[in-house]
C-alpha positions in Angstrom: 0.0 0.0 0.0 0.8 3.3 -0.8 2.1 5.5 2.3 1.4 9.2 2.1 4.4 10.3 4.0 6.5 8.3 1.2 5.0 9.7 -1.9 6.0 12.3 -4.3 4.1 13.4 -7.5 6.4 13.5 -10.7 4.7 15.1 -13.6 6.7 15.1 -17.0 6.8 17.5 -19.5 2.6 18.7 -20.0 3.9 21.6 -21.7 3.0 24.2 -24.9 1.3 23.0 -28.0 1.8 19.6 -27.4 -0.1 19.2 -24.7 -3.0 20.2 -27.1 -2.4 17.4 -29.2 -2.1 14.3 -26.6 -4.7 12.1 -27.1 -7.8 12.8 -24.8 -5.9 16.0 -24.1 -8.8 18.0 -22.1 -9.3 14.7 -20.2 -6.0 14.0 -19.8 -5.6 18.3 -18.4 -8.8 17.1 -16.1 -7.1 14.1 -14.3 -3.7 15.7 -13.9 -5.5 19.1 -12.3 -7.4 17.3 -9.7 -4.8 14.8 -8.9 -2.4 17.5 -8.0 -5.3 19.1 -5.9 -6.3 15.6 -4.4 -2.2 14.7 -3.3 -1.9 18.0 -2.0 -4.2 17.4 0.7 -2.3 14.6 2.1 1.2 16.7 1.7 2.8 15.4 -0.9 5.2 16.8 -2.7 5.1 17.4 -6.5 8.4 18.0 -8.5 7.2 18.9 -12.3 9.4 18.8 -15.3 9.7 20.9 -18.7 11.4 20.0 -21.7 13.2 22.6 -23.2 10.6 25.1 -22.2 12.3 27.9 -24.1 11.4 25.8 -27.1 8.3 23.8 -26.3 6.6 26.4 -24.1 5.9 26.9 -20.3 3.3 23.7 -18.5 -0.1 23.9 -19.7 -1.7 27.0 -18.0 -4.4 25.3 -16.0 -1.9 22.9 -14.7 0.8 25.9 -13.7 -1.6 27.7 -11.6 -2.2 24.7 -9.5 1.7 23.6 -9.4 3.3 26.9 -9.2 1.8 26.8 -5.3 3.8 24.2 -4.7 7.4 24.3 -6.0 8.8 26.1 -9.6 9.7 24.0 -12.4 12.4 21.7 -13.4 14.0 22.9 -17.0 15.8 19.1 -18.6 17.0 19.1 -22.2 17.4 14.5 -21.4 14.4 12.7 -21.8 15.2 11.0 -18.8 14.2 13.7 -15.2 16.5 11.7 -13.6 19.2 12.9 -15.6 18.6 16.7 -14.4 20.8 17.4 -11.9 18.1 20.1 -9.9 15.2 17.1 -10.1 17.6 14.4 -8.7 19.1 16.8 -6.1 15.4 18.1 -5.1 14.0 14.4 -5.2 16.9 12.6 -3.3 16.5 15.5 -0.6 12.7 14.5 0.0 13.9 11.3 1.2 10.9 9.4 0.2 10.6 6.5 -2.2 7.5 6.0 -3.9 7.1 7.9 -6.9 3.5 8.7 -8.4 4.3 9.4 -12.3 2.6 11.0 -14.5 2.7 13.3 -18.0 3.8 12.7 -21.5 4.4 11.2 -23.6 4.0 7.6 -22.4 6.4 6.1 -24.4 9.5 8.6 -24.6 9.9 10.7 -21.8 7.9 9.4 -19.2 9.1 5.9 -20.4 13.1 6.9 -19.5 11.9 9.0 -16.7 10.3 5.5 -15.1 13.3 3.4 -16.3 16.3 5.5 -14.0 13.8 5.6 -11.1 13.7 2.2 -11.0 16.7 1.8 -11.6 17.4 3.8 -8.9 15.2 2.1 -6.6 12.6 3.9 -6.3 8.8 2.4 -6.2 7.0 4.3 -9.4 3.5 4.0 -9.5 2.2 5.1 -12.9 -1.6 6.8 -12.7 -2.6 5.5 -16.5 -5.1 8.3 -16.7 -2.9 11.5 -16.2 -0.6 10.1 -18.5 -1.0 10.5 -22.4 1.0 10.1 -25.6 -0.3 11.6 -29.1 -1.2 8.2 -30.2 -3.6 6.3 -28.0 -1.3 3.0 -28.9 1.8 4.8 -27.8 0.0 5.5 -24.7 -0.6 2.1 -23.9 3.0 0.0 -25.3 4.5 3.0 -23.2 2.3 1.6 -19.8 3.5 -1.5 -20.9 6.9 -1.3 -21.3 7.4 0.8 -17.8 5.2 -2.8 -16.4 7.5 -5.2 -17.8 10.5 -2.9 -16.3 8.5 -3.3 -12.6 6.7 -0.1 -12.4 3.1 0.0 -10.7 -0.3 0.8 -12.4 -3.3 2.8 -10.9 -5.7 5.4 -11.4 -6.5 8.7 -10.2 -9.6 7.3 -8.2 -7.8 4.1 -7.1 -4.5 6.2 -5.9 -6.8 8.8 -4.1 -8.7 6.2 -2.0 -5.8 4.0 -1.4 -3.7 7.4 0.0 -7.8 7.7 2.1 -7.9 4.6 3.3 -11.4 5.6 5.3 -14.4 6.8 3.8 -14.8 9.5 6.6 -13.3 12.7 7.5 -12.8 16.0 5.8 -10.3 15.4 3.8 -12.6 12.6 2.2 -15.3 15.0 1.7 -13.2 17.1 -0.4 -11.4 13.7 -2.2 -15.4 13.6 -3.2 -14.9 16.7 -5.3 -12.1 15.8 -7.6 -14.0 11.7 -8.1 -17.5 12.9 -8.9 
């Protein structure tokens, strides 16, 4: 089971024009917003990634509101976060090991992103519906590749009950929000 006090949200790249273009973009945009809002309320961290945002543009502006409470961005020209010196100092200083991945695309940069975590050993949990490629079927032999390599799959609904545990409180009312 997933422990709150071990998690930290990684979202890769959801940047500029292509963002626009993943497939189920506005869905995808959807997921990722109130699965940022939902983590937040149990404290965990989010590290977020852009790739060569002086090229491919700043994180989708719906997203940026939400994250830029948080921390700032992580600039990476690698494919690979882990390969960013300022995301592998910032994530290494958190001291926590399970990693709740999400972004795009599935199959490139989220892909090398999972490998080095695991690699790395860290426990990546992949939430399949804040994740997106352009292609629906690079999308999905993405998933599958970070599987065979060991990486966990849920969903926003699934992750946000398992972080709940209880169907009581206040912090389940508002979990109620971002599910219905």
């Amino acid at each position: 089971m997933l422990n709150p006090q071990e998690c930290v949200l990684v979202v890769v790249d959801v940047q500029g024009k292509l963002a626009q273009v993943m497939d189920s973009s506005a869905e995808l945009h959807q997921t990722l917003l109130n699965l940022i809002k939902g983590t937040a309320l149990f404290d965990i961290p989010t590290l977020w990634l852009e790739q060569l945002p002086d090229k491919l543009g700043q994180t989708s502006p719906l997203l940026y509101q939400e994250l830029i409470k948080q921390s700032s961005p992580i600039a990476k020209q690698h494919f690979s976060g882990w390969q960013a010196e300022q995301f592998k100092d910032q994530l290494t200083a958190l001291n926590r090991t399970q990693i709740l991945l999400v972004g795009i695309e599935s199959h490139v940069c989220v892909y090398q992103t999972c490998s080095d975590l695991l690699e790395n050993d860290f426990d990546v949990h992949l939430i399949v519906d804040a994740i997106s490629s352009r292609t629906a079927a690079n999308k999905q032999l993405g998933i599958e590749m970070m599987q065979h390599k060991g990486a966990q799959i849920s969903n926003m609904e699934s992750l946000l009950f398992e972080l709940q545990h209880e169907a009581v409180g206040e912090r389940f009312k508002a979990l109620l929000k971002f599910i219905k």
